[in-house]
C-alpha positions as CSV (number, residue, x, y, z in Angstrom):
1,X,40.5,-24.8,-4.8
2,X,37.7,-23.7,-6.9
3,X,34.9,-24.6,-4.6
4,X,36.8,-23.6,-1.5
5,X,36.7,-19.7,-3.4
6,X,33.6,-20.2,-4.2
7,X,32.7,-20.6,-0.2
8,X,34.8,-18.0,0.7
9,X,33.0,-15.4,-2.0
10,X,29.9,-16.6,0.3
11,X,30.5,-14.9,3.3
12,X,27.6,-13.4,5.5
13,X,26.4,-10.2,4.3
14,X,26.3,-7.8,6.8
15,X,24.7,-4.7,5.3
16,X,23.6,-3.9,1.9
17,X,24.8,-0.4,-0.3
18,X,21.8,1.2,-2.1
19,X,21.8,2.3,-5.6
20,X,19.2,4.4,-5.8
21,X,19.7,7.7,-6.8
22,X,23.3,7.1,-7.6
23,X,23.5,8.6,-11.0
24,X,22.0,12.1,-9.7
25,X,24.9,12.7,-7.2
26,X,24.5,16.6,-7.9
27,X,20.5,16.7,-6.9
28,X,20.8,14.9,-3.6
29,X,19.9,17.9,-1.8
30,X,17.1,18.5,-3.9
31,X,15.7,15.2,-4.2
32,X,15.6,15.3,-0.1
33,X,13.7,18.1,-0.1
34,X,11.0,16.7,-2.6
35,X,10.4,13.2,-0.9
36,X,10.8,14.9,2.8
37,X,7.7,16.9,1.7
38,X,6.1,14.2,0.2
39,X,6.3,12.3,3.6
40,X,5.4,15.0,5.7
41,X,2.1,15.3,3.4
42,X,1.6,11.5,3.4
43,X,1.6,11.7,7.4
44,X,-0.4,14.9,8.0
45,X,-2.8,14.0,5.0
46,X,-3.7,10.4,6.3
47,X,-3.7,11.8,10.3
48,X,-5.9,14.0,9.2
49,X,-8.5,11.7,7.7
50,X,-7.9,8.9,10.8
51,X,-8.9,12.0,13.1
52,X,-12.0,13.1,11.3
53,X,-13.2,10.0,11.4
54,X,-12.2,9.4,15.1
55,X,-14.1,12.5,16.3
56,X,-17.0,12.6,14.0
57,X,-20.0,10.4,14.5
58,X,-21.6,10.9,11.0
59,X,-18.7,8.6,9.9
60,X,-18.8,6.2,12.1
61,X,-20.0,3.7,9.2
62,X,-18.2,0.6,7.4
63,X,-16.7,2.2,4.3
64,X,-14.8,4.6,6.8
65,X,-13.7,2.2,9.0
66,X,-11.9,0.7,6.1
67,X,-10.9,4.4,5.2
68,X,-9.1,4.7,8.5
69,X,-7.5,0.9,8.2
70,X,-6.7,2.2,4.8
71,X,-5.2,5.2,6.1
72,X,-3.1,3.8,9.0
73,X,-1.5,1.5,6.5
74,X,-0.4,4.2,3.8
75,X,1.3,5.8,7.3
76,X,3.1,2.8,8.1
77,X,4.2,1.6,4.3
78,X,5.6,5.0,3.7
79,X,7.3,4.8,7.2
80,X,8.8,2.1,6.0
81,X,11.3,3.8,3.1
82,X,11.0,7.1,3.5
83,X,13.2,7.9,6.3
84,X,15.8,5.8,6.0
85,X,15.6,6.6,2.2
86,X,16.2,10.7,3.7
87,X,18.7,9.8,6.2
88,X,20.7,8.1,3.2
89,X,21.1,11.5,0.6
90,X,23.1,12.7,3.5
91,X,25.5,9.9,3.5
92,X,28.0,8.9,1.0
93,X,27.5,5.1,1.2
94,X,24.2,4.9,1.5
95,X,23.6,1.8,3.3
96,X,21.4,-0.8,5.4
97,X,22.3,-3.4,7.6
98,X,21.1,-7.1,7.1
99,X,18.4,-7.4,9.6
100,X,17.3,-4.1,8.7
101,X,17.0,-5.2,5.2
102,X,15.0,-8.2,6.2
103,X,12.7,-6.2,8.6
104,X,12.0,-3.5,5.9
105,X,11.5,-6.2,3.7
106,X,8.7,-7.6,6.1
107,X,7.2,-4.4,7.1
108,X,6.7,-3.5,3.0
109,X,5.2,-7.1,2.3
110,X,3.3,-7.2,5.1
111,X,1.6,-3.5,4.3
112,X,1.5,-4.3,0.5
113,X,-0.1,-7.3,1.2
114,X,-2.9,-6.1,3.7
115,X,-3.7,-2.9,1.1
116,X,-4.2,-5.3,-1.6
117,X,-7.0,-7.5,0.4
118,X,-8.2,-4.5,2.2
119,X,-9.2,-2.8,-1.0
120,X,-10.7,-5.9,-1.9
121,X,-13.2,-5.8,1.4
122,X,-14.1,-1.9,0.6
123,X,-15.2,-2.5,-2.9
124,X,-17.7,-5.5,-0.9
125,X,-18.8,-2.9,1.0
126,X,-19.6,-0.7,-1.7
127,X,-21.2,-3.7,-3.7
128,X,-23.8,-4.6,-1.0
129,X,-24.4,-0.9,-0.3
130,X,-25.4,-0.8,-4.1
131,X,-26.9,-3.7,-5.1
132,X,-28.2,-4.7,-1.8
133,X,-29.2,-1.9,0.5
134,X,-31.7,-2.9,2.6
135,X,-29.3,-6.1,3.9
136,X,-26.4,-3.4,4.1
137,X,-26.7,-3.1,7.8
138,X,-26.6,-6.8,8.4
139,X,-24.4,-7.6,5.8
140,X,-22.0,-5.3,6.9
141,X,-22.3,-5.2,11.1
142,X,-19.2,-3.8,13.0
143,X,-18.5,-7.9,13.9
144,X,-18.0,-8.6,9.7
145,X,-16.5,-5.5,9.6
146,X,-13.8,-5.8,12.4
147,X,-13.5,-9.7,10.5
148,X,-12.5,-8.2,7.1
149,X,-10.2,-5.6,8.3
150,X,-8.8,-8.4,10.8
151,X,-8.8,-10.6,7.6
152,X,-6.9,-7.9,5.7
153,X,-4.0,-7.8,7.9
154,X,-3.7,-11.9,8.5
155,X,-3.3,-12.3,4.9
156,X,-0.3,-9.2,4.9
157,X,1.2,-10.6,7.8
158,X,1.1,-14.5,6.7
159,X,2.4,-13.5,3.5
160,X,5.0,-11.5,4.6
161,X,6.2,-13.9,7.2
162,X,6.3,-17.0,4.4
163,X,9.0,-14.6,1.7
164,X,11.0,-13.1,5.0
165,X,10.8,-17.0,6.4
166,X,12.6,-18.3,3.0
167,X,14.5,-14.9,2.5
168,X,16.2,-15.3,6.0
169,X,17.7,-19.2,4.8
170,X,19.4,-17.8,1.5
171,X,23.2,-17.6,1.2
172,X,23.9,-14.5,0.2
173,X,27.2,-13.4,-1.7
174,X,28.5,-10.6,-3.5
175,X,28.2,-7.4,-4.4
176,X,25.9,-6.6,-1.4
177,X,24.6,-3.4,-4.0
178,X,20.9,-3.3,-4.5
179,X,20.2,-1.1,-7.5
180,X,17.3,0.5,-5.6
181,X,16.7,2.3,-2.7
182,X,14.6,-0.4,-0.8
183,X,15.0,-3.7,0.1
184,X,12.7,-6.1,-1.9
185,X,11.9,-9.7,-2.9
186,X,13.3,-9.8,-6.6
187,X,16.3,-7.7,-5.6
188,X,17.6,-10.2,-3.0
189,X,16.8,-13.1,-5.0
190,X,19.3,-11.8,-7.5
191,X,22.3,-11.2,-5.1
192,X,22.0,-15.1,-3.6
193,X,24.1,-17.8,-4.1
194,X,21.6,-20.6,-2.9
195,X,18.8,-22.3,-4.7
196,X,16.0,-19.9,-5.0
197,X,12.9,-21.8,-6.4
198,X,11.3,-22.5,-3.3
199,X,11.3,-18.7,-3.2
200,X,10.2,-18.1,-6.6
201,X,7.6,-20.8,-5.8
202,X,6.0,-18.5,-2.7
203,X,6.2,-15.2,-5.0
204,X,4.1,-16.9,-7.7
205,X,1.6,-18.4,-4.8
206,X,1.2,-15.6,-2.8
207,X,0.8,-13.0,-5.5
208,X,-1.9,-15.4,-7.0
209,X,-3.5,-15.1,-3.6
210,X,-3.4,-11.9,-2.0
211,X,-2.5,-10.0,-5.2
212,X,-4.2,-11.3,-8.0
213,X,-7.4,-12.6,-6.5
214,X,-8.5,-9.5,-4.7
215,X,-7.6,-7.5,-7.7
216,X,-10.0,-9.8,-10.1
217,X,-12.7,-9.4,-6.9
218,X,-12.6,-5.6,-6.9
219,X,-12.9,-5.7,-10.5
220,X,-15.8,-8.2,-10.4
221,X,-17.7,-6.0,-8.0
222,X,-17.3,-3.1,-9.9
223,X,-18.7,-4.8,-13.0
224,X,-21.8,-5.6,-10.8
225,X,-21.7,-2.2,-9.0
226,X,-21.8,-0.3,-12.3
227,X,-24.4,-2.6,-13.7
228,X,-26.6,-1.8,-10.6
229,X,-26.1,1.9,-11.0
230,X,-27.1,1.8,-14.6
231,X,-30.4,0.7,-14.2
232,X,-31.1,3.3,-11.7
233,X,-33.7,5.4,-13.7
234,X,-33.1,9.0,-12.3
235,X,-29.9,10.8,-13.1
236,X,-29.1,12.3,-9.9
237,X,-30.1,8.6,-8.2
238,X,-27.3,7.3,-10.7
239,X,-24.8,10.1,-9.9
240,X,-25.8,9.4,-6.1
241,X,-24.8,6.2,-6.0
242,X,-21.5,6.8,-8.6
243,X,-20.6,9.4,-6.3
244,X,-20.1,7.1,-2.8
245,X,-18.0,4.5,-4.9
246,X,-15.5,7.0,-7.2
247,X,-12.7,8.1,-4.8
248,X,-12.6,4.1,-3.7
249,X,-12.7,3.0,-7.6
250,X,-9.9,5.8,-8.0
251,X,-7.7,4.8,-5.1
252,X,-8.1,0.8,-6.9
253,X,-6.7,2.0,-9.8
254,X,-3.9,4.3,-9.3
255,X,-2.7,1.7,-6.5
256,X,-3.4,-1.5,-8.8
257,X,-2.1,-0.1,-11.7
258,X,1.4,0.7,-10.3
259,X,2.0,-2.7,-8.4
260,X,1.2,-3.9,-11.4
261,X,3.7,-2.2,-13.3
262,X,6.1,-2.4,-10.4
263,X,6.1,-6.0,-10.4
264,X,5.0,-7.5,-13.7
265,X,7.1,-5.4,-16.2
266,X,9.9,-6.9,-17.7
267,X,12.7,-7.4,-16.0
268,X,15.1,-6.2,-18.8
269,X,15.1,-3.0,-21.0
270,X,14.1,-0.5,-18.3
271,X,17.0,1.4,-17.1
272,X,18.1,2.5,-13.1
273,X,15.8,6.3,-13.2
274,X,13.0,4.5,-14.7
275,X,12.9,1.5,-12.1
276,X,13.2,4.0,-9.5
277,X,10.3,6.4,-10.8
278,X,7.8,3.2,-10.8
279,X,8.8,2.6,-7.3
280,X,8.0,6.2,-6.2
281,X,5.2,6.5,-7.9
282,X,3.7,3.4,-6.3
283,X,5.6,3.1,-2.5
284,X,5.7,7.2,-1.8
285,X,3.3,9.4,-3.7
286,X,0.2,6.7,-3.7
287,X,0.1,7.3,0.1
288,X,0.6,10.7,-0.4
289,X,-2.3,10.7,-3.1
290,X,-5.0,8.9,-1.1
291,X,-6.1,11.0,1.5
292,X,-6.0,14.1,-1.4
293,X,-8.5,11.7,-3.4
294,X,-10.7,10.9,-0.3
295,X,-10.8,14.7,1.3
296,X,-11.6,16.1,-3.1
297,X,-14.3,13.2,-3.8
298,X,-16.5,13.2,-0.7
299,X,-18.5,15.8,0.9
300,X,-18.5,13.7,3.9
301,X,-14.9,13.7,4.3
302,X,-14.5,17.6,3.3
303,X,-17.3,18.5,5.7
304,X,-15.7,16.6,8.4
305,X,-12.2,18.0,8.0
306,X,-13.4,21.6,7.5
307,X,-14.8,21.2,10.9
308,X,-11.7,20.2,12.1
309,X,-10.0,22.2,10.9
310,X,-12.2,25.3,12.3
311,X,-11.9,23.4,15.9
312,X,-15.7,22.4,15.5
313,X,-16.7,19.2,16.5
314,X,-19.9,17.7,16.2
315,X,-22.3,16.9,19.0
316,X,-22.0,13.6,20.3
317,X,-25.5,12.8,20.0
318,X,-25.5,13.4,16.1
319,X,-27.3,10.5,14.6
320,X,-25.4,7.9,13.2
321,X,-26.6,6.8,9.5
322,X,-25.3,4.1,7.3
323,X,-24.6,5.6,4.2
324,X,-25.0,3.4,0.8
């Protein structure tokens, strides 16, 4: 009798109730209003930078082609939450259904992923830009640049397929709550009736390889970057070359250190607002933050969108330089 409850307690879920938010019933309204401008500053932000790029020839190099890749992407990964996540303070059971849980749940891996290993090839770029300018232009030819950024999104995509892939076979039972308000890998794992080490097993692998390794590359190149610049003798050579690498080194940081946090705190001793905070700070305002880091650090960028801004666009037979 036992196991046939058991079984019976195992039924297929069919949509998920998110947490999230749940103990500030009384600032729904404001909390929509926050993240709805948030979004609509991630969009126009990072739509901004794509079309400065598209229009302008002067930055029509390798560090922002990977700009605009990295762009695009903070568009789709905050497409991802945000406006179901809006759509929800509206409604009293805030819920998703079960393929829209695993689809969110691809779509976030799969962008998380390719950011990770997309940082990774802009901090090469800036490395042989540095420390080996005169091979920069065949080192980094539009063919090795359309590989990395092709690269980038493989490793996103085979990475997300592989957790959705093992997700997709669990028996699920209840409560379908997910104390958040998004589906992820360590929240469904919990709710599952079914044998989750092969799961556990591709978390581990894949973080090790499109988490953890580009992470220790960017931080390798930077060591060798910032050993480069140091030997450059003249201070404004030295602040030259600092000065084409900071907003990237910035970007690395804000969005390393929050996965980080996001995924390898402890699971215990952090309560609902806090869990929720990290999450924001790393799947909503990081996109948001981006473009704001790009557009303040380089002239380049703040040339380009002035002039679009003001409706100017440059001649099309500006000369096109590759800047190091």
């Amino acid at each position: 009798m036992k196991d046939v409850k058991e079984r019976g307690n195992q039924t297929g879920v069919t949509e998920f109730i998110f947490l999230g938010f749940s103990n500030h019933p009384e600032l729904q309204g404001l909390f929509f209003l926050i993240f709805l401008v948030v979004y609509l500053v991630t969009l126009l932000g990072n739509l901004l930078i794509l079309t400065a790029i598209r229009i302008n020839p002067v930055l029509h190099t390798p560090m922002y082609y990977f700009l605009s890749n990295l762009s695009f992407l903070d568009i789709c990964y905050t497409s991802t939450t945000v406006p179901i996540m809006l759509v929800n303070f509206f409604r009293e059971k805030k819920t998703i259904t079960y393929e829209g849980c695993l689809s969110q749940l691809f779509f976030l891996v799969t962008f998380a992923g390719s950011e990770c290993v997309l940082l990774a090839a802009m901090a090469y770029d800036r490395f042989i830009a540095i420390c080996h300018p005169l091979r920069y232009p065949v080192l980094m030819s539009k063919r090795i640049c359309g590989y990395l950024a092709a690269g980038s999104w493989t490793c996103g995509l085979v990475s997300s397929l592989t957790h959705t892939g093992l997700m997709a076979t669990l028996t699920l039972c209840g409560p379908n709550q997910i104390s958040h308000f998004l589906c992820d890998i360590p929240l469904l794992l919990k709710l599952s009736c079914s044998d989750t080490s092969a799961n556990e097993v591709a978390v581990y692998v894949t973080s090790a390889i499109f988490g953890l390794s580009p992470c220790l590359f960017t931080a390798v190149s930077y060591m060798l970057i910032i050993s480069a610049i140091l030997k450059i003798q003249s201070t404004q050579g030295r602040k030259k070359a600092f000065s084409t690498c900071a907003s990237h080194l910035t970007v690395v940081i804000l969005y390393y250190g929050t996965i980080n946090f996001n995924y390898d705190r402890p699971r215990s001793g952090y309560s609902l607002d806090m869990v929720i905070l990290v999450s924001v700070l790393f799947c909503i305002i990081t996109p948001m933050l981006n473009p704001i880091i790009y557009s303040l650090r380089n002239k380049e960028v703040k040339v380009a969108l002035r002039k679009l801004c003001e409706g100017y666009i440059l001649p099309s037979d500006s000369s096109v330089q590759i800047h190091s």
